[in-house]
C-alpha positions as CSV (number, residue, x, y, z in Angstrom):
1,X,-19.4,5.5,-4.4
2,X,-18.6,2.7,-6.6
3,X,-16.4,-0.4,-4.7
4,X,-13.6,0.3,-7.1
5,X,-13.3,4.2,-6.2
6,X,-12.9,3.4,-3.0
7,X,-10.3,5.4,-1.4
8,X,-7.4,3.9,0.3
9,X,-8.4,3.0,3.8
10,X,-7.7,1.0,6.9
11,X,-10.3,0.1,9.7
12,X,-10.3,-2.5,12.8
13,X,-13.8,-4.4,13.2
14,X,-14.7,-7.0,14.9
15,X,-10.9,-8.4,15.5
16,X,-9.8,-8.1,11.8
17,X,-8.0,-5.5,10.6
18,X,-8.4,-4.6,7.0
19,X,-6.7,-2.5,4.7
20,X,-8.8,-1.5,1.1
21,X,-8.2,0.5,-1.9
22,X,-10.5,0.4,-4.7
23,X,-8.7,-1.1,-8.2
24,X,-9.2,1.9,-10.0
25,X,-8.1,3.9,-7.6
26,X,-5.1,1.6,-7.0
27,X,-4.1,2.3,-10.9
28,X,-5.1,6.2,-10.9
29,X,-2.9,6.4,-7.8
30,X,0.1,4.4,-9.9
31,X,0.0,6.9,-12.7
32,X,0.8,10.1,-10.4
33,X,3.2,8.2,-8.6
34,X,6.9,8.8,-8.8
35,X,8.0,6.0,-10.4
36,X,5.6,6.2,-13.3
37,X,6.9,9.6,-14.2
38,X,10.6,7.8,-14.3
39,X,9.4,5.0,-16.5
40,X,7.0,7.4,-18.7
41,X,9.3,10.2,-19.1
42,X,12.7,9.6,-19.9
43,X,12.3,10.0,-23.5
44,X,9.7,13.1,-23.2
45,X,11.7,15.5,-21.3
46,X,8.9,15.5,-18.8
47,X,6.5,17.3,-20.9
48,X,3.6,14.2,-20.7
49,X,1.8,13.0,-17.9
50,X,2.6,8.9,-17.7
51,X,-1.5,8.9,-18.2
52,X,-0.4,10.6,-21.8
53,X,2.2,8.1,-22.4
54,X,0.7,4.5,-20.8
55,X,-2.4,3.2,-19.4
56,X,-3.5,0.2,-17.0
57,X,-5.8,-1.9,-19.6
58,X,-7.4,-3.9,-17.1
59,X,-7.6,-2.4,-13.4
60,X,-8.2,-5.6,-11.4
61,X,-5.5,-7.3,-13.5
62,X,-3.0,-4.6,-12.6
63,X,-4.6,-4.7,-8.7
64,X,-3.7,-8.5,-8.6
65,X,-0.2,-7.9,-9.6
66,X,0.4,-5.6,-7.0
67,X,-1.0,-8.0,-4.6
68,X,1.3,-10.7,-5.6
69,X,4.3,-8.0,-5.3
70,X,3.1,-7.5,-2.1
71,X,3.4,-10.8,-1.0
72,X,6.2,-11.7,-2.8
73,X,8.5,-13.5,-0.3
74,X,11.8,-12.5,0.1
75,X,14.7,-15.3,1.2
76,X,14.2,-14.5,4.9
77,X,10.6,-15.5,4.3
78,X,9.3,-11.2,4.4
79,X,6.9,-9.9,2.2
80,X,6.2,-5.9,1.4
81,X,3.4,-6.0,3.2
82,X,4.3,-7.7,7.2
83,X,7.5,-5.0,6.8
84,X,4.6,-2.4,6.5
85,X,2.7,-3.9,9.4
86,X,6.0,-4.1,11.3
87,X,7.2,-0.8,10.9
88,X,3.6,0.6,11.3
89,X,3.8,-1.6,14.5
90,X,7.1,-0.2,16.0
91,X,6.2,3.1,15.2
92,X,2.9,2.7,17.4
93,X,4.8,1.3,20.0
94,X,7.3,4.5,19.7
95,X,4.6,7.0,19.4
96,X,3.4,5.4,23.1
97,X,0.7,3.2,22.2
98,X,-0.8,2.7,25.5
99,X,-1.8,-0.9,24.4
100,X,1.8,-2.1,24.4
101,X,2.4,-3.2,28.0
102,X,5.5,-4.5,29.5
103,X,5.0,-7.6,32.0
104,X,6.1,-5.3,34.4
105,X,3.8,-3.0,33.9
106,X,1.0,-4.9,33.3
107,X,1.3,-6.7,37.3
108,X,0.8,-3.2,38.7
């Protein structure tokens, strides 16, 4: 499989995690998305596929913008993606990550 096929995926290795999606299928993902069926058919009655209507000309252009949207900081200093790792945080904490240890717990 070529590097920019590479399906979305997340792995922990040697104390890093890191999160991957290849650029094209970063764009290919975009075009079935939800929001570019609002932006590609509002004039077509939803008859077209956005892919019939628009295209990503340049992959890894298109890839870098979403990075910079993703770490586009908000006032309070929070970007797109530490509110992804926070809620994906909680929610493993919720879900009884046996990891998260109180102090309590831990001196037993």
């Amino acid at each position: 499989m070529k590097p920019q096929n590479k399906p979305l995926s997340v792995s922990v290795h040697k104390g890093v995690m890191r999160i991957e999606i290849g650029v094209d299928t970063l764009a290919s993902a975009y075009l079935r998305s939800e929001h570019a069926w609002r932006v590609a058919n509002p004039n077509a009655n939803g008859n077209l596929l956005p892919e019939d209507i628009f295209r990503i000309k340049n992959k890894s252009g298109f890839a870098r913008d979403v990075k910079r949207e993703m770490l586009d900081e908000a006032e309070d200093g929070s970007n797109l993606l530490n509110m992804m790792l926070d809620k994906a945080a909680a929610g493993a904490v919720e879900q009884g990550s046996i990891y998260f240890v109180t102090d309590e717990e831990e001196a037993k």
